[in-house]
N, C-alpha and C positions, 0 to 999 in steps of 0.2 A: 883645543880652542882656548886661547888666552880670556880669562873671566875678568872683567871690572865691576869693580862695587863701587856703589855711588858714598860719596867722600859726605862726613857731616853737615850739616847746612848749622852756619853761625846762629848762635844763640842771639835770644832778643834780652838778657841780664846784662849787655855790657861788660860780658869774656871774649875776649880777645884771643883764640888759639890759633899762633901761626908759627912755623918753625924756621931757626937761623940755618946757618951757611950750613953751621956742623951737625944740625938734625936734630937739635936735642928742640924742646918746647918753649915758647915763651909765651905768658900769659900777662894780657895788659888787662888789667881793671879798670873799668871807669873811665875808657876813651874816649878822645875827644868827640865832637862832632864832624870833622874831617877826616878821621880815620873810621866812625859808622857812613859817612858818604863813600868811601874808596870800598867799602865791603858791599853796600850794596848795588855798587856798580858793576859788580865780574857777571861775568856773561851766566846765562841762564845752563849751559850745560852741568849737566851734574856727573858726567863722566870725567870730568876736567877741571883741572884745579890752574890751567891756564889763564892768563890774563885777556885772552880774546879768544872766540870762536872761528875754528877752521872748519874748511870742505871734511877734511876728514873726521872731526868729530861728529859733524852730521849725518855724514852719510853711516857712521857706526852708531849713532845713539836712534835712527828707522831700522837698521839692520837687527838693532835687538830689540826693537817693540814690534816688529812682524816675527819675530820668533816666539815670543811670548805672547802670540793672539795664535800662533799656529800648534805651540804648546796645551795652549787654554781648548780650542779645540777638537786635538786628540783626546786630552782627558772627557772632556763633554761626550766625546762618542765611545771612549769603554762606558759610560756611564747608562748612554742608550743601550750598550748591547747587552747590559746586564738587566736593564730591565725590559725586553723582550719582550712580544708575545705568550700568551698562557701555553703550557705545552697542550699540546695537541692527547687523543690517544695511545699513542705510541711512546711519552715521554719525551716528547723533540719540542721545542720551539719554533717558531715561524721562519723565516728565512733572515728577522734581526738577528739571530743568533749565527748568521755567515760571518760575522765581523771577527768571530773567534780567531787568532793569529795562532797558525799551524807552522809547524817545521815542515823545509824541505825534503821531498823525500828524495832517498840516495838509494841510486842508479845500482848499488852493491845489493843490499837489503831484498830488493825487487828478483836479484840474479838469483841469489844464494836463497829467498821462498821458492822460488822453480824449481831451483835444481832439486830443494830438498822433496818437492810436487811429483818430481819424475820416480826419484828413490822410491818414497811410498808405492808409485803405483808397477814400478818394475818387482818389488816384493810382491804386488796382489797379483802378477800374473805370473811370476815362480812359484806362486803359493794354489796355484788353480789352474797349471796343464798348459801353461805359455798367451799369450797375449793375446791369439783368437778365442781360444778357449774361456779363458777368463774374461773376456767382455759379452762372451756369451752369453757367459753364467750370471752376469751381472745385468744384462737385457732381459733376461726371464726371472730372472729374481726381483727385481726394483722397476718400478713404475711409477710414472711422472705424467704430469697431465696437464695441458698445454689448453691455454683462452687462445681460439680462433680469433677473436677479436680484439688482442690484447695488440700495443705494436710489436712490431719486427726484433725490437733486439729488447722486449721486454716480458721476456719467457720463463720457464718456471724457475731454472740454474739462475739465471740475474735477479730474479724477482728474492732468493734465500742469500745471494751475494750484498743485497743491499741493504739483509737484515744485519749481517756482518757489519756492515759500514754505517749502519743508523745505530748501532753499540756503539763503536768507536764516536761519533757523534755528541751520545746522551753522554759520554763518557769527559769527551772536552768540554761541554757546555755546564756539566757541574764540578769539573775542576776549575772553569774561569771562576765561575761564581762561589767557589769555596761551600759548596754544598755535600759535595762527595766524599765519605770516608773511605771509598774503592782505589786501590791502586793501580788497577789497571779497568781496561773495558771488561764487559763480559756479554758472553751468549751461552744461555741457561738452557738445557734443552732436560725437559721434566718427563719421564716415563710411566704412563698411568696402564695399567694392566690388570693382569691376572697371572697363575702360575707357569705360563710359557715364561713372559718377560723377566717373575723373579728369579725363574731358572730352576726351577726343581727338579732334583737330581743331581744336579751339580754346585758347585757354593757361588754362591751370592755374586761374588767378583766377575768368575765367567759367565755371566748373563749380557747377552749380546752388545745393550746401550753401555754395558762398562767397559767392551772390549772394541768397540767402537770409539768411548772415548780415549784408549790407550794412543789408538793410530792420529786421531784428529786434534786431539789437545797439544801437541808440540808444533806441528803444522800455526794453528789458526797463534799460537801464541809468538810464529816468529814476526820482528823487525819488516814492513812497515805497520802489519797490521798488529802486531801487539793485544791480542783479545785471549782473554782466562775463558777457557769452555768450561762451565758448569754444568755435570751428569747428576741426574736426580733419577733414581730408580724405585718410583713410590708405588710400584705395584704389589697387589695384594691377590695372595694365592685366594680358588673359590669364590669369586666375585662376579655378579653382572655390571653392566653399564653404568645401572641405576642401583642405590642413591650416589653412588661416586659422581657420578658425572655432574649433578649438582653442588660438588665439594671439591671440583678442582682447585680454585687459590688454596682450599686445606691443604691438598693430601699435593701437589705439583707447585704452590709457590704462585704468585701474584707477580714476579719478575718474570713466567718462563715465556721463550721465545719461540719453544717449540714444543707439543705435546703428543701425547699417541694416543691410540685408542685398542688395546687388545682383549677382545671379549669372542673371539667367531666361536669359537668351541661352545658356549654357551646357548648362544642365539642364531644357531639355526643359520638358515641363509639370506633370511631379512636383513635390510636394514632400517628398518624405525628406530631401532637402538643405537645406533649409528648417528642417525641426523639428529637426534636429541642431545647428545655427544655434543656434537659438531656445535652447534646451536649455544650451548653453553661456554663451549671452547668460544666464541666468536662476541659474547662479552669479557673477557678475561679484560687485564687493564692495556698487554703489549698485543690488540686486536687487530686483522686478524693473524694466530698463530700461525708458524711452518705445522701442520698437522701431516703426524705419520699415522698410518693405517697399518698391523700387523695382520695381513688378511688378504686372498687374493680371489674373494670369492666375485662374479660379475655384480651381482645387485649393489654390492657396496661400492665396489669400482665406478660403478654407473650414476651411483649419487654425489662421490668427491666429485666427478667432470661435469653434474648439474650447478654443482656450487662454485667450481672454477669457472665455467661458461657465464656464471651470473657474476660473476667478478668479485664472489664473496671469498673465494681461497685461493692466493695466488699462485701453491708451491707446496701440495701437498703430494707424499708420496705415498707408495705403496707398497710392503716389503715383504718376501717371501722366506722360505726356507730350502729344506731339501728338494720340491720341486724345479729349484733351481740348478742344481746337478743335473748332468747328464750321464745316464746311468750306466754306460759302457767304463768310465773311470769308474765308478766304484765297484766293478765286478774284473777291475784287475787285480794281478797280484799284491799286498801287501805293500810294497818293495818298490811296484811300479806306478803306484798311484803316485799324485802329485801331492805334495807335504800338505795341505792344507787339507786333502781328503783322508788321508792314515788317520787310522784309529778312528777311523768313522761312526765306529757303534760303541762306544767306549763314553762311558760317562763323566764329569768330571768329581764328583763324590763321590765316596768311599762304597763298594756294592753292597747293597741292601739302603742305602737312604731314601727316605723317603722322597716319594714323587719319581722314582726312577718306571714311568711309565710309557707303554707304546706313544700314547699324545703328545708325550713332550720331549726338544729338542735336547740330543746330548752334547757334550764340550763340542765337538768340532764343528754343529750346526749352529751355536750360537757363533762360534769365533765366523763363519762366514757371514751371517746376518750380521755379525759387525763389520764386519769389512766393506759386504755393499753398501750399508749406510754410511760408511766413512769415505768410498767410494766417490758416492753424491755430492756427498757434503767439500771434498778436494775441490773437487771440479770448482762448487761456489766460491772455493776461495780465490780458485785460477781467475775465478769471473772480477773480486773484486781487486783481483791486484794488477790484471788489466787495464780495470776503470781509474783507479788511484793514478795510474800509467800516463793513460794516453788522455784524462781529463781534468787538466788545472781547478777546475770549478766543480768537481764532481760533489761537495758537499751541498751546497746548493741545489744542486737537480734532486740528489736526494730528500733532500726537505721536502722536494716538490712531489712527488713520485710516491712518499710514505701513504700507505693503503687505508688507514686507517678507517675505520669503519662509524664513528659515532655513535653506537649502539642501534646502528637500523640491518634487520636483516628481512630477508625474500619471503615469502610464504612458501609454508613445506611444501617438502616434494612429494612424503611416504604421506600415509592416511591418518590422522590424529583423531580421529573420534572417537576411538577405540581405546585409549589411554584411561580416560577418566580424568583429566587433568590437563588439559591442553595448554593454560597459559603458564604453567611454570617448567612444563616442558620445552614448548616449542613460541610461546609468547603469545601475544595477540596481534592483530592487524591494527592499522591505523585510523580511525576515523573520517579521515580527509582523503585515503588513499588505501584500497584495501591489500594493493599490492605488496605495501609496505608495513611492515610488520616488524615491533617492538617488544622488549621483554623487561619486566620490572626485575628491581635487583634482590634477587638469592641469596639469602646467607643460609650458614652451615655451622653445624659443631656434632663434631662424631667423638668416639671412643676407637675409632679403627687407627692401627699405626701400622704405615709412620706420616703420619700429618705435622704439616709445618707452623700452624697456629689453627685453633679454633677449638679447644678439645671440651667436653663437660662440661669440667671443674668450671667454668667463665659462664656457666647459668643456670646451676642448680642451687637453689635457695634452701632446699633442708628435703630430709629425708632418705636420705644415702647411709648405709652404715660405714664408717671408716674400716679400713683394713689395711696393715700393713702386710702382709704376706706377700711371699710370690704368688703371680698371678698363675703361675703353674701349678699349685698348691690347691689340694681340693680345699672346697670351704663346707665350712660344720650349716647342718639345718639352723642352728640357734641366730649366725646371723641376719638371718631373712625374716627376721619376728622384728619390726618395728624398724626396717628400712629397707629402701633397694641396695642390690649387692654388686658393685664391680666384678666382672668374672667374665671367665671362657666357657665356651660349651663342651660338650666329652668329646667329640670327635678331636675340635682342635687343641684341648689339652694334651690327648694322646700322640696326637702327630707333633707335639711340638717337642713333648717329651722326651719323644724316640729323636729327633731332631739333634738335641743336647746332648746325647752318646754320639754321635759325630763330632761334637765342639760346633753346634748350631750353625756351621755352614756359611757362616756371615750372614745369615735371612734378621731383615730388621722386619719385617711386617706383622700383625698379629689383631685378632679378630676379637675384642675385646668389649662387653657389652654391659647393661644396668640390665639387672635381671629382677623381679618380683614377684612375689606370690601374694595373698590377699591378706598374709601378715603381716610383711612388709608396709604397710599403710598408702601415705599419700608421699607423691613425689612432686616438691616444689620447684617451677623451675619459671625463669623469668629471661624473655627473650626481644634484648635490647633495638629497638626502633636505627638501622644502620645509614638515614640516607637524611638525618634531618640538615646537611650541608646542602642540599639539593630539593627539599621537601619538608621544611622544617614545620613542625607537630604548631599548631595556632593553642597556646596554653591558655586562650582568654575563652575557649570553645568546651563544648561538652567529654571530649575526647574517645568518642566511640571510636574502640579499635577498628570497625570497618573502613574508616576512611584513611587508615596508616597500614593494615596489614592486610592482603589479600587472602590466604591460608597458612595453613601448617601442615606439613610433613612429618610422621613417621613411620620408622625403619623399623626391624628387628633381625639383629640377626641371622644371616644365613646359614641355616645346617640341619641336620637331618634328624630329624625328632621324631616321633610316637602320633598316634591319630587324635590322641587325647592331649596333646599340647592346647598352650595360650591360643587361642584365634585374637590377634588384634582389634580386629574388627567388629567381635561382638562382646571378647572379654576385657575389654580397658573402658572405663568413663574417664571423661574429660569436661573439667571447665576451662573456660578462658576467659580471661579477662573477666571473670568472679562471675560468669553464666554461663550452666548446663550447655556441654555440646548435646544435643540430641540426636539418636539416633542415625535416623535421615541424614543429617549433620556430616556423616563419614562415612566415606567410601574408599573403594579401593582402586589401587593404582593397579592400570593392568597391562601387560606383557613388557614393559622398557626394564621395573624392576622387580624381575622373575629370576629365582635359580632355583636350577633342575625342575621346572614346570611350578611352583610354588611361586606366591605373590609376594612380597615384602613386605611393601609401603602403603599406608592408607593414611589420607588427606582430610583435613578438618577443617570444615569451614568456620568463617566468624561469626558468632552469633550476631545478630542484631544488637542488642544491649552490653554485648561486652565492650570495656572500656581500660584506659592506657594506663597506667600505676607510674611512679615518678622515682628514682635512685638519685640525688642529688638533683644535678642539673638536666641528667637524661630519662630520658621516656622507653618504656618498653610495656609487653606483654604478658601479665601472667598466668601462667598455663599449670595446674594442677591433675594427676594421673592417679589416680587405684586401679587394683585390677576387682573387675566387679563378679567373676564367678568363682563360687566360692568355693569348689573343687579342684581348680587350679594348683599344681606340685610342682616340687622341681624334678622331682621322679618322674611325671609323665613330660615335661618339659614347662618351667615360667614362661612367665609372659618377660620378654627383653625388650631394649631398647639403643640401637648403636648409632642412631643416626638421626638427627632434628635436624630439618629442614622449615624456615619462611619466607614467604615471597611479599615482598614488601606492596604495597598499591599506592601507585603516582600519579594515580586518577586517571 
């Protein structure tokens, strides 16, 4: 398109620039009044330095003022879609953010994710005794649970295809808006457990979520969907439910999109441990998660399909193990079994590592547990590259469709009076509606790794003795006279030990606690007010901590000590907020955080008079510890501490 610029408009000093025959300039000063009458006679166009106005200058000098009103706006409307709607739960924007301008997808991209869809799963049924066989194994191994009530083509496989497609989403909406440091989308899938998932007995790597994401990470990352799958394996050998399940954004990340739950070996065939999980999983910030269940017992089963039915989990599965074989393959010969079943009791660490026990799965049971979860997870993909497919507008429906919860959930299913602690488990009811049912916000800070932020060091004001040592490294009595002490217990120092003549396996986790004896003195710690953007602290007020903090939570250490150990419960005093917790004051938390029949955690209420303490600009709690019996050793076991937990009160 040939561009005009509009030509000088004559000066009012009485310059005269007009050019001769041969181009060059000529400039008259001081003109007469005859020659300022002939200037301001030419026609008003300013495209034209003609001496009269044609049709065609006209019709060109509308053509480019409706372009430049049609210019003005398009700009005006990136301007709206950048400023959008708040995002939602889920990190999306309202449906302003459709205006995003998407590339077309190519008809290739689409062929070439199939084809590569089929490969995969022509491998899982070479790998499992041919393609009946192998969908067998993958019907009794994985479980999926379907809302009667849900529509037709909005079932559990669409309901995980569309978390796919809300990444790719969050994914353009903050590269429009130059917010994103990410290169690509991503879907985080976080693994919270116990020593099945970290894989004990074999290294680190083969542990099922890792070899699951071998197969899926190429998959989800090709052309059109473009998505980085993010494996987070934050499980920790020895562990209940609880205090973990309070500490998910710690120990699984505040991005993830999908998380698990493996405790069964622990707890029995209940599930109260389970729905208090779940419960916690269901404020996370990307609410609600794809939630896996390592477990195939009914009562647990029976409570995911309560919470699906109530439309609180759209797409949660269910995942087993060797039960999923069929046990005429593995009583072939060697030779005739199908590759994915050889070497079926063969471990993947070196023989004698630690954890090589009956309870837990060896290499070739986790490479299957990876596969059926990779399995599932294919299929979501087939789901969303269909929808990409066959629906010009599918971003749009998805905005619409995003499950997000608001922070309201159902009233339990299992029994909660039994805890000692019901609203930081399982929340309270509503006021206005008892059906509905609310949970103040949790924070956390542990010493367990591998946690992704929250640890300590971020709220202990004094009283710790420093150490540089390996934390493998016994420590001398002397440090325990005039502080608490960073440390492991003897069990886990020993197995970690023995660990490290392997070359440690790749195991990142490790149980690491503040330990004290009544030398040790006072332990200062101060625990920051996290929601004042939401419930901001009134500084003109008296600042009784009861109207900002609902409890406190503490842990100890899980492991196996002497009868004459620490009791929590009766050997710690506590102030808060500069007033005596009183006895009455604490109680104990009962059966969610129990390992091997033993209690954990016990809960401190707020005194009435305790009150808020100020760090700058922010407001928090502070909470001081001794241990008050004065026979207390580290010979019979200290008193520890690996886990602070408070539940904020938003009235």
């Amino acid at each position: 398109m040939e561009m005009h610029r509009r030509s000088k408009a004559p000066s009012n000093n009485g310059i005269d620039n007009s050019t001769n025959s041969s181009g060059s300039t000529k400039r008259n000063v001081g003109g007469s009044s005859s020659l300022r009458s002939k200037h301001n006679s030419r026609p008003g166009n300013p495209y034209s330095a003609a001496s009269q106005t044609t049709t065609t200058d006209i019709i060109l000098f509308r053509s480019m003022q409706i372009l430049l009103l049609i210019t003005v706006c398009w700009f005006l409307s990136l301007i709206i879609s950048v400023d959008s709607p708040t995002p939602n739960g889920d990190g999306l924007r309202g449906s302003g953010s459709a205006s995003i301008i998407t590339p077309l997808l190519d008809p290739t991209n689409i062929a070439n994710a199939r084809d590569q869809i089929t490969k995969v799963r022509e491998e899982f049924y070479t790998r499992y005794g041919g393609k009946p066989e192998a969908l067998d194994m993958l019907k009794r191994g994985l479980r999926t649970f379907e809302n009667e009530k849900a529509e037709k083509d909005m079932g559990s496989v669409r309901s995980t295809a569309d978390r796919y497609l809300r990444s790719i989403l969050r994914f353009e909406e903050n590269q429009s808006s130059s917010l994103s440091a990410f290169q690509h989308a991503e879907f985080v899938m976080a693994f919270g457990g116990y020593s099945v998932t970290v894989g004990r007995g074999n290294h680190f790597e083969q542990s099922y979520p890792f070899i699951m994401e071998k197969i899926l990470a190429p998959i989800l990352a090709l052309p059109p969907l473009g998505v980085k799958l993010v494996v987070r394996n934050s499980a920790i050998g020895g562990i209940p439910s609880f205090p973990y399940g309070w500490c998910l954004p710690n120990f699984l990340g505040g991005d993830a999109d999908a998380v698990s739950w493996d405790y069964g070996m622990n707890e029995g065939n209940g599930a109260a441990g389970l729905e208090s999980y779940v419960r916690q999983a269901l404020m996370m910030p990307k609410s609600p998660p794809m939630f896996i269940l390592l477990d195939m017992k009914r009562p647990r089963l029976d409570l995911l399909q309560k919470y699906v039915n109530m439309g609180f989990l759209p797409d949660p599965v269910a995942l087993g193990g060797r039960d999923a074989v069929n046990k005429k393959l593995l009583q072939l010969p060697e030779t005739d079994k199908p590759p994915g079943l050889q070497k079926w009791d063969e471990w993947g660490a070196p023989k004698g590592s630690p954890g090589q026990s009956p309870w837990h799965p060896k290499k070739m049971e986790h490479e299957l547990m990876g596969w059926m979860m990779a399995m599932h997870m294919i299929d979501a993909v087939e789901v969303a590259l269909n929808v990409m497919e066959k629906d010009p507008n599918w971003r749009e429906k998805v905005l619409q469709q995003n499950p997000s919860l608001g922070g309201e959930l159902p009233a339990p299913v299992t029994d909660v009076a039994t805890s000692g602690t019901a609203s930081i488990l399982h929340g309270a009811p509503s006021t206005d509606d008892s059906s509905k049912w609310h949970m103040n916000h949790v924070s956390c800070r542990t010493s367990f790794l591998p946690n992704m932020f929250g640890n300590f060091d971020s709220i202990i004001e004094s009283g710790v003795t420093k150490d540089e040592e390996d934390m493998l490294q016994s420590r001398d009595d002397s440090l325990f006279n005039g502080g608490w002490v960073m440390d492991v217990g003897k069990v886990e120092r020993e197995t970690k030990v023995k660990v490290q003549k392997y070359g440690g396996l790749g195991y990142i986790d490790m149980k690491t606690a503040l330990y004290g004896i009544p030398s040790s003195g006072t332990l200062k710690l101060w625990l920051p007010y996290e929601i004042s953007a939401t419930n901001p602290v009134q500084s003109s007020g008296d600042l009784l901590a009861g109207t900002y903090f609902n409890s406190v939570v503490f842990c100890e250490v899980n492991e196996k000590r002497v009868y004459k150990e620490c009791n929590m419960l009766s050997d710690l005093a506590f102030e808060v907020g500069g007033a005596a917790v009183a006895k009455a004051g604490v109680t104990q938390i009962k059966g969610v955080a129990s390992y091997l029949k033993k209690d954990i955690c016990i809960r401190l209420d707020i005194p009435k008079d305790a009150k808020l303490s100020t760090k700058g600009n922010d407001f928090g709690l502070p909470v001081d510890i001794k241990v008050s019996r004065s026979d207390v050793s580290r010979e019979n076991g200290a008193c520890s501490i690996s886990h602070i937990i408070w539940e904020h009160n938003v009235g």
